[in-house]
DRENTILO-203924 format. One record per atom (N, C-alpha, C): x, z, y; atom name. Coordinates in steps of 0.1 Angstrom, whole numbers. Last residue first. Layout:
<recs>
- u:w:v:atom
- X:Z:Y:CA
...
</recs>
This chain:
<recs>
- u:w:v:atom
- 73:80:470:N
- 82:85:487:CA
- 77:94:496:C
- 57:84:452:N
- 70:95:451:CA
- 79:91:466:C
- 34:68:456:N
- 36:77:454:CA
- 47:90:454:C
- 51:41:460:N
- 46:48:468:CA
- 41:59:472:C
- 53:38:424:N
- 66:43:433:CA
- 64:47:447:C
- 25:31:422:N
- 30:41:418:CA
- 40:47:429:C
- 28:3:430:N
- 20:13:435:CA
- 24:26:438:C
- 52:-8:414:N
- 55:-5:430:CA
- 43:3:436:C
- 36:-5:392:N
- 50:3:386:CA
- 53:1:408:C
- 17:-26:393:N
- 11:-8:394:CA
- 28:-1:393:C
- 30:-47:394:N
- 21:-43:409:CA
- 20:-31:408:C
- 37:-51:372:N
- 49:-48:381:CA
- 44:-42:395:C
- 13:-55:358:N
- 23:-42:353:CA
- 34:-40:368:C
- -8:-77:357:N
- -5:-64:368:CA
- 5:-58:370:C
- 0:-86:331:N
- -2:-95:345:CA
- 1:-83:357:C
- -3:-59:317:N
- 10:-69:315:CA
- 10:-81:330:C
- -26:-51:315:N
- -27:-62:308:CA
- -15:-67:307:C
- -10:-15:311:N
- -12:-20:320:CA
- -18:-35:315:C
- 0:18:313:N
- -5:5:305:CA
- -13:-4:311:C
- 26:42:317:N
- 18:37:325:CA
- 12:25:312:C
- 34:78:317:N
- 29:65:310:CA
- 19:60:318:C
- 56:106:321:N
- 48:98:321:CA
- 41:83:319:C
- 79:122:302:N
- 62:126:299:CA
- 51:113:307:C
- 104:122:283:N
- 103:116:295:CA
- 82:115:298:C
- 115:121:263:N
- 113:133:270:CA
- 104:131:280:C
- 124:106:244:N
- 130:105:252:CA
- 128:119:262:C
- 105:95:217:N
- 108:110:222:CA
- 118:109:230:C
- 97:73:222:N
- 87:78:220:CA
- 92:97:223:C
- 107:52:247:N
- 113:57:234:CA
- 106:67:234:C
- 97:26:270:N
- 95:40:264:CA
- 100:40:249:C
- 114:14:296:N
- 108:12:281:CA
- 110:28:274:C
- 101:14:333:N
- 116:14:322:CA
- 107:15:304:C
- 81:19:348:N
- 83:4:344:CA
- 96:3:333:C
- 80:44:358:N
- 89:36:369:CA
- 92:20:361:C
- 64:51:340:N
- 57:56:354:CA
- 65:45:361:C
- 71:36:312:N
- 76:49:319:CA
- 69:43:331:C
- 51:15:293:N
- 65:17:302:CA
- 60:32:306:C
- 27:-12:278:N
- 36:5:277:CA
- 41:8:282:C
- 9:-42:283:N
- 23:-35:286:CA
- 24:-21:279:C
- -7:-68:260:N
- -4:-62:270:CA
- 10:-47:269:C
- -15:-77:237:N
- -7:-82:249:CA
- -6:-79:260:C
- -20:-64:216:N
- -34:-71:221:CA
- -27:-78:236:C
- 2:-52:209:N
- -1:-65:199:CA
- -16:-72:204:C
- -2:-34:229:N
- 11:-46:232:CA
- 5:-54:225:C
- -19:-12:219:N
- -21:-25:238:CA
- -15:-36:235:C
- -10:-11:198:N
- -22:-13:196:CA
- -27:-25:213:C
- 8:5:200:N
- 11:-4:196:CA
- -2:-18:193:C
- -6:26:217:N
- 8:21:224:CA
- 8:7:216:C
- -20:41:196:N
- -25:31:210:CA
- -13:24:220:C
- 0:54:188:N
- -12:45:179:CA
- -15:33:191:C
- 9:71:206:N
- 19:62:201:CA
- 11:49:195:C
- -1:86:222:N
- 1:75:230:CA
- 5:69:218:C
- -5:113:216:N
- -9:111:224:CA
- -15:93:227:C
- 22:121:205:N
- 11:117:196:CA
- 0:112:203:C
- 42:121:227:N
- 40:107:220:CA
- 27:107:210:C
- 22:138:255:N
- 30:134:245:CA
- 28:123:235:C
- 16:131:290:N
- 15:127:275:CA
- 25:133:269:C
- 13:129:323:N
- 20:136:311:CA
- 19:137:300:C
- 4:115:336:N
- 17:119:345:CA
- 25:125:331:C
- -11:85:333:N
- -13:98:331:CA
- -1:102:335:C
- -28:49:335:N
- -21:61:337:CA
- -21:75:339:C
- -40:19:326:N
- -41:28:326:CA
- -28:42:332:C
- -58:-12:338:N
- -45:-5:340:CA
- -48:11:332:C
- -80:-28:328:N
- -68:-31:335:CA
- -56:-24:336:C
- -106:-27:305:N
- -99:-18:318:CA
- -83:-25:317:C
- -115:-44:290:N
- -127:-35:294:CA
- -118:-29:308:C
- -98:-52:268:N
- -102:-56:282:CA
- -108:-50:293:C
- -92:-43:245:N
- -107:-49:248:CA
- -107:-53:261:C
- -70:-30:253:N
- -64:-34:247:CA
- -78:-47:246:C
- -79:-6:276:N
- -69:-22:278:CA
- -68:-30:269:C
- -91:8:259:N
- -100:-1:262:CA
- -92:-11:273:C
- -70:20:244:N
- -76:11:236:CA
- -86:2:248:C
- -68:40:269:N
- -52:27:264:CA
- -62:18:255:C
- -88:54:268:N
- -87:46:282:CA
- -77:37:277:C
- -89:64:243:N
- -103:57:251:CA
- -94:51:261:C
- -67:80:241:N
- -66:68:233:CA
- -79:63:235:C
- -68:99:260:N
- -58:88:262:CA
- -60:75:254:C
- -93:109:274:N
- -92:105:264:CA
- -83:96:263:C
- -110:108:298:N
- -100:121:298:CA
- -102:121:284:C
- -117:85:311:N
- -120:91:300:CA
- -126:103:294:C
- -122:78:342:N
- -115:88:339:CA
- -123:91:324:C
- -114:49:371:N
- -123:55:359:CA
- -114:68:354:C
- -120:26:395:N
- -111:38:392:CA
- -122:48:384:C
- -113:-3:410:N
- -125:6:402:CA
- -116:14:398:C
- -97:-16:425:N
- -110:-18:427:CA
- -118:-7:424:C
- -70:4:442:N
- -76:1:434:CA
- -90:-7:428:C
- -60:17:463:N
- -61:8:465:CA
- -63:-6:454:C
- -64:49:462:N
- -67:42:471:CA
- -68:25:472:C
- -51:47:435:N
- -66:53:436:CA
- -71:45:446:C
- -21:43:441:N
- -32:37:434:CA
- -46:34:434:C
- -21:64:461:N
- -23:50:466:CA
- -29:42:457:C
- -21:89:442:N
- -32:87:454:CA
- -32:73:459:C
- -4:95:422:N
- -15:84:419:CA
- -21:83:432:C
- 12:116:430:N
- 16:105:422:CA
- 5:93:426:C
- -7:133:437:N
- 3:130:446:CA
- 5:118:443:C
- -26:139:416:N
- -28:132:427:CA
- -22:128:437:C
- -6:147:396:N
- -13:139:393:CA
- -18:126:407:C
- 1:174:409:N
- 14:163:403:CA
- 6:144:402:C
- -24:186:407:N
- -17:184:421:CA
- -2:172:419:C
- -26:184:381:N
- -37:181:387:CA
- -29:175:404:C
- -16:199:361:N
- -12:188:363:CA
- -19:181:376:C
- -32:223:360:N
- -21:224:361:CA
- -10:210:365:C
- -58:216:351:N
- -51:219:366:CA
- -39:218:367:C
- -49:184:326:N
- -58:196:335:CA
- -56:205:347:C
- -64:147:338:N
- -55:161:328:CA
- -63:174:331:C
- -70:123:346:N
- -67:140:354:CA
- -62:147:348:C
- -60:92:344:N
- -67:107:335:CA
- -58:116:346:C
- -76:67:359:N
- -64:78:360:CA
- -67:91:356:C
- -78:32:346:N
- -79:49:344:CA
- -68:56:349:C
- -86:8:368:N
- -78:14:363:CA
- -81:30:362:C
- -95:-26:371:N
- -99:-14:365:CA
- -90:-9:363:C
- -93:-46:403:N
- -90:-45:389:CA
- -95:-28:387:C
- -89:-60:423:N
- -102:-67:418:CA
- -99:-60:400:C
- -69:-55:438:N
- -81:-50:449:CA
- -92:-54:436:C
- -45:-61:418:N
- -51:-49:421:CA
- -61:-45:424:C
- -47:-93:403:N
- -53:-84:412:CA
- -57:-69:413:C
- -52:-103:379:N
- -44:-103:384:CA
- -47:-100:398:C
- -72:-106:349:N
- -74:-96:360:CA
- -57:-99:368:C
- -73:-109:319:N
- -64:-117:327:CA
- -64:-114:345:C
- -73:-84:291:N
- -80:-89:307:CA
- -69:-97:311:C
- -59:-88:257:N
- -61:-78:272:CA
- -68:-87:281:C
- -77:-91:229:N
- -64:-94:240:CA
- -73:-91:248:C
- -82:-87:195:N
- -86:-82:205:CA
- -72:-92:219:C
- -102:-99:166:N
- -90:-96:171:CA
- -88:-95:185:C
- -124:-80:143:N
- -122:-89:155:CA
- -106:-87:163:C
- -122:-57:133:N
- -122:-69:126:CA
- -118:-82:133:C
- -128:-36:145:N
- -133:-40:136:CA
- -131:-53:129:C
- -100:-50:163:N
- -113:-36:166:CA
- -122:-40:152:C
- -68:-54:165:N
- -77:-56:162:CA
- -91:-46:163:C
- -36:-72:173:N
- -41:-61:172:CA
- -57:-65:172:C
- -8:-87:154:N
- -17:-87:169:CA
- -27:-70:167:C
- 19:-86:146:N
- 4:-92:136:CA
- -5:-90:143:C
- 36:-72:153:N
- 39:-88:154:CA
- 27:-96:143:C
- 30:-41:145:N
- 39:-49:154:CA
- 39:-65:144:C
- -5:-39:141:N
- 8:-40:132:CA
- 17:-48:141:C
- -35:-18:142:N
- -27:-32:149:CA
- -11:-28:146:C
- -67:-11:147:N
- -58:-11:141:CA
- -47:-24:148:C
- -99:6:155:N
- -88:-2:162:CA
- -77:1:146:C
- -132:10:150:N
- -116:11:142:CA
- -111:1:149:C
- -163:24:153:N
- -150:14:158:CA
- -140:21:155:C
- -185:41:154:N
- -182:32:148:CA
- -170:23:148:C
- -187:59:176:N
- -193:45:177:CA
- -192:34:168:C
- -176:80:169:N
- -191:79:179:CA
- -197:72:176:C
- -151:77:161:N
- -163:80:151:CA
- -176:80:159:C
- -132:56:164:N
- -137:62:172:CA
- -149:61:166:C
- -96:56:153:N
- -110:59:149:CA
- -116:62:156:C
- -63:39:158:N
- -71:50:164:CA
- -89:44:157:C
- -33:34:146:N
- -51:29:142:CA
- -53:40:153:C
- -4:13:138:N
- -12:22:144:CA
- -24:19:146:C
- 33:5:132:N
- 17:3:128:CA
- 10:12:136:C
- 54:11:152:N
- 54:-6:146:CA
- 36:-6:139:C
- 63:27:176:N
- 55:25:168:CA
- 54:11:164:C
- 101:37:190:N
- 84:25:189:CA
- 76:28:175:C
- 120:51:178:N
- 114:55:187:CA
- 107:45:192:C
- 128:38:153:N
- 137:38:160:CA
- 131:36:179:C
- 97:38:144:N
- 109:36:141:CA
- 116:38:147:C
- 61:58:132:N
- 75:47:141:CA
- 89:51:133:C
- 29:54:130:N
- 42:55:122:CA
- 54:46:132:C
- -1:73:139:N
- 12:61:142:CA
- 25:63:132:C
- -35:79:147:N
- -22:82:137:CA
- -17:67:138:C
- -60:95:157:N
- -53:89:165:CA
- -41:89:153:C
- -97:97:166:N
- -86:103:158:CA
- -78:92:158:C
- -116:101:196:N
- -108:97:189:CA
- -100:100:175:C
- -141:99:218:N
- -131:110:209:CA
- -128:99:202:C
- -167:93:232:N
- -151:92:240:CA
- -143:101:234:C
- -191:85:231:N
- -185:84:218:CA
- -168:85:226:C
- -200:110:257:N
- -205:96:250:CA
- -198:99:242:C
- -202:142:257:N
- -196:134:265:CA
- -194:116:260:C
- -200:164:240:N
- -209:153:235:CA
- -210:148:247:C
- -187:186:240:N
- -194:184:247:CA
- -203:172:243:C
- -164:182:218:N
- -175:196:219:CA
- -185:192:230:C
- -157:157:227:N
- -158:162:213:CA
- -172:173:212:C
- -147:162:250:N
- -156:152:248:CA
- -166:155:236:C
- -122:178:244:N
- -132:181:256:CA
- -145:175:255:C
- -110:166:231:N
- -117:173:223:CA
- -128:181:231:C
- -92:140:226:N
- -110:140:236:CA
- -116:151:232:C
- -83:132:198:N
- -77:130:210:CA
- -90:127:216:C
- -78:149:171:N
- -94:148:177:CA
- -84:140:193:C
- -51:147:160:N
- -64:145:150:CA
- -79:141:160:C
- -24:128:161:N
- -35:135:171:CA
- -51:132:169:C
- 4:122:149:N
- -8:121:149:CA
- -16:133:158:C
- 28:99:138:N
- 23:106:149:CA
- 6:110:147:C
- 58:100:113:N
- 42:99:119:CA
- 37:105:126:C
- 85:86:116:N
- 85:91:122:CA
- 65:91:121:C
- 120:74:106:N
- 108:70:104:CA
- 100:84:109:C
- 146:80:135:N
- 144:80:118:CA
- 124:72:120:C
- 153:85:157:N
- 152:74:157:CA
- 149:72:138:C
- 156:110:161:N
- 147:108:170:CA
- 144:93:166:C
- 158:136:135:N
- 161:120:138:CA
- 151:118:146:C
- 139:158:138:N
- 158:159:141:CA
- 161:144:143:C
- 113:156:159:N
- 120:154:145:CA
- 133:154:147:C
- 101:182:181:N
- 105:168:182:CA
- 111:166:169:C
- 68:204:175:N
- 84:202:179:CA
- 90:185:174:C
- 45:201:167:N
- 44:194:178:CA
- 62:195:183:C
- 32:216:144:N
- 41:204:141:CA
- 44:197:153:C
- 13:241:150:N
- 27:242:151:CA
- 40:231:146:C
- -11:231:147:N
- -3:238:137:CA
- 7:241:138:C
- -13:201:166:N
- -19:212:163:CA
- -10:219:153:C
- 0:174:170:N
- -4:178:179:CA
- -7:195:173:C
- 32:163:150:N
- 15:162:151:CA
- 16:172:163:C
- 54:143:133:N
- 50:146:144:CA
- 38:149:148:C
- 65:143:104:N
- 55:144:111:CA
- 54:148:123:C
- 90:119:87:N
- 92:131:95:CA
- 73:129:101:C
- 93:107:51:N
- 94:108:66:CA
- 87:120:69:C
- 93:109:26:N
- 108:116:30:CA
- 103:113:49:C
- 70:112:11:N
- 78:121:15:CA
- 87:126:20:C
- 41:93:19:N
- 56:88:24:CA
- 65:102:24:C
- 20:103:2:N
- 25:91:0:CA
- 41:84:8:C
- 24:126:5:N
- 19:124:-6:CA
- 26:109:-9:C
- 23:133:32:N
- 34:138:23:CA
- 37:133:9:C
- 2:116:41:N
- 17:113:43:CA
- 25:117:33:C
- -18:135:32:N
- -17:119:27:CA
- -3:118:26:C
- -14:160:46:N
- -13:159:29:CA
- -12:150:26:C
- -20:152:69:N
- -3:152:68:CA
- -3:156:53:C
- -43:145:71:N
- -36:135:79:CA
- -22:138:73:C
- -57:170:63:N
- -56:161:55:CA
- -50:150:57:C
- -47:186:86:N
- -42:191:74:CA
- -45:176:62:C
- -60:171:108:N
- -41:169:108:CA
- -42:175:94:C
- -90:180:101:N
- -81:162:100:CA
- -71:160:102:C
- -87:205:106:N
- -89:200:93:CA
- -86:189:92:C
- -84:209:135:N
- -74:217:124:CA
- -75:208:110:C
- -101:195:144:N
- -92:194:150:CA
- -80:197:136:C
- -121:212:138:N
- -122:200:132:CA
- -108:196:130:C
- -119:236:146:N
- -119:235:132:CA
- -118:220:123:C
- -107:229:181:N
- -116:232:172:CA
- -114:229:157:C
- -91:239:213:N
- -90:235:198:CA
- -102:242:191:C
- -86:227:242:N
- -99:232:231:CA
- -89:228:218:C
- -80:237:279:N
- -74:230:264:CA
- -82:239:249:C
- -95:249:298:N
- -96:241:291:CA
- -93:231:282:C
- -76:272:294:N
- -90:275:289:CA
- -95:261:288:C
- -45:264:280:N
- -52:269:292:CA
- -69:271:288:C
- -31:264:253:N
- -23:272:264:CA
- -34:272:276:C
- -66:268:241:N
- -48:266:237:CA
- -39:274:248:C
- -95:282:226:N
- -87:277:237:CA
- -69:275:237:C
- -113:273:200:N
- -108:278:208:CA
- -100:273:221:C
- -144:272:182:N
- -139:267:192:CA
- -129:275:199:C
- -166:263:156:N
- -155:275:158:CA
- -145:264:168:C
- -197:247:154:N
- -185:247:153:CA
- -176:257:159:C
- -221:242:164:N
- -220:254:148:CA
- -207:252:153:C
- -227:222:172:N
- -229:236:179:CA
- -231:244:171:C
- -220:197:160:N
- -211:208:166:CA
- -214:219:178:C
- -232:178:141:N
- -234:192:141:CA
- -226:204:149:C
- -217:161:152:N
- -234:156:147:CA
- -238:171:154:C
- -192:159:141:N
- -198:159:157:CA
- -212:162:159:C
- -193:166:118:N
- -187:178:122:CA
- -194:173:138:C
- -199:138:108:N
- -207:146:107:CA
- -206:156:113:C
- -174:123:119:N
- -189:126:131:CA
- -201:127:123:C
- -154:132:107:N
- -161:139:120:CA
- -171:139:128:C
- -161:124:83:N
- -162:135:82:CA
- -164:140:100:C
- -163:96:86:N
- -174:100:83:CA
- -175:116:87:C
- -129:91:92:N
- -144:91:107:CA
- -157:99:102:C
- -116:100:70:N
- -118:109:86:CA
- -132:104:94:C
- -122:68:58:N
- -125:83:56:CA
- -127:99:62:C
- -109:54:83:N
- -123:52:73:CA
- -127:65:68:C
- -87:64:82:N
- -93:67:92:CA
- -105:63:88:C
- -69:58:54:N
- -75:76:63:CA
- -80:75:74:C
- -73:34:57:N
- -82:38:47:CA
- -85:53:51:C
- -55:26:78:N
- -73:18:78:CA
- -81:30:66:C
- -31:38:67:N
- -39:38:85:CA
- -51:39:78:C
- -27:21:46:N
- -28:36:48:CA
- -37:43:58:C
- -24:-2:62:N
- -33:-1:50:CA
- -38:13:48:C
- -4:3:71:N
- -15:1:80:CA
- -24:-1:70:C
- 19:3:55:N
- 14:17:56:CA
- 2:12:71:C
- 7:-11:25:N
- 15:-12:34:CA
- 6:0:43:C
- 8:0:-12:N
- 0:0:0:CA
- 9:0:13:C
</recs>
């Protein structure tokens, strides 16, 4: 089994279970992380534990990079084989029932890129999948980015994050905002990066991710043709450190990377 095969079959599986869990989540055990609004819930817990039994099962010798349980430290080989996963990405959404804007999110990389990657969006039924240099896909259907060349006439997400980022966020981003056509907010990394990949949105940006965050959906924009980069347009190595991300159709990308930089003068 190639391991986007792997992909497609644990997220087929995962989706039923969470959007029965979503169905019924005012029964659900809810906590808070490092801030009150960072959520972890039982769901959250249960689809990394079956996300990383597969792997182990089926790829032993690579490394897990996950969001929850205490797997979120960086792998000793930054450039070894490498699975990312971020079992509920939207969990704010999740528990709120905020439309179908949740995700389950798993990547396999290399020499810090993701080469396969799926995101699940159990709301709605939709499976994103996409294999470096075999394009990228939503159900079946094969997907490319918006031809939008124009800032004043384009879509872009700027996830707010949470306070704490908040003041970082709007400094950074305020010209964007300002000089943007439409200006959206998920608060779902792999809702706002997949819906570049559909077209649906033009640009995306956040001040601070991690790679589980980003990685699925990272390979997922490009093979639908569009961009990934650092806030300043430089190429992202998935553990470099370096927390901000910009996505973009690729047409735009150089317009939003000098936006941006108006930001930091």
């Amino acid at each position: 089994m190639s391991e986007l095969d792997f992909i497609r079959t644990a997220l087929d599986d995962l989706a039923i279970f969470v959007r029965a869990k979503h169905a019924a989540r005012d029964g659900l055990v809810v906590s808070s992380k490092t801030e009150a609004n960072d959520l972890l819930t039982e769901v959250d817990v249960a689809v990394q534990a079956e996300l990383v039994g597969r792997i182990r099962d089926a790829y032993p010798n690579d490394a897990i990079f996950a969001e929850e349980s205490g797997m979120n430290e960086r792998p000793r080989d930054l450039n070894g084989r490498v699975w990312l996963i971020d079992p509920i990405d939207g969990t704010q959404n999740f528990v709120r029932g905020l439309f179908p804007a949740f995700g389950i999110s798993i990547a396999v990389a290399a020499n810090g890129r993701p080469f396969a990657g799926g995101v699940a969006v159990p709301g709605n039924g939709q499976l994103f999948l996409a294999e470096a240099g075999a394009g990228a896909f939503r159900n079946g259907e094969r997907l490319r980015v918006s031809n939008v060349d124009s800032i004043s006439s384009a879509r872009a997400e700027v996830d707010f994050s949470c306070p704490s980022d908040r003041t970082n966020t709007l400094s950074q981003f305020s010209p964007l905002i300002e000089k943007t056509g439409q200006i959206r907010c998920h608060c779902a990394a792999v809702i706002g990066l997949c819906s570049l990949a559909t077209a649906d949105m033009d640009a995306y940006v956040h001040v601070k991710l991690n790679a589980y965050d980003y990685a699925a959906a990272m390979v997922i924009v490009e093979e639908a043709g569009g961009r990934l980069t650092r806030l300043d347009g430089s190429p992202i190595h998935l553990f470099d450190g370096r927390p901000g991300v910009l996505g973009s159709n690729g047409i735009l990308h150089n317009a939003f990377v000098d936006v941006i930089a108006e930001g930091h003068q």
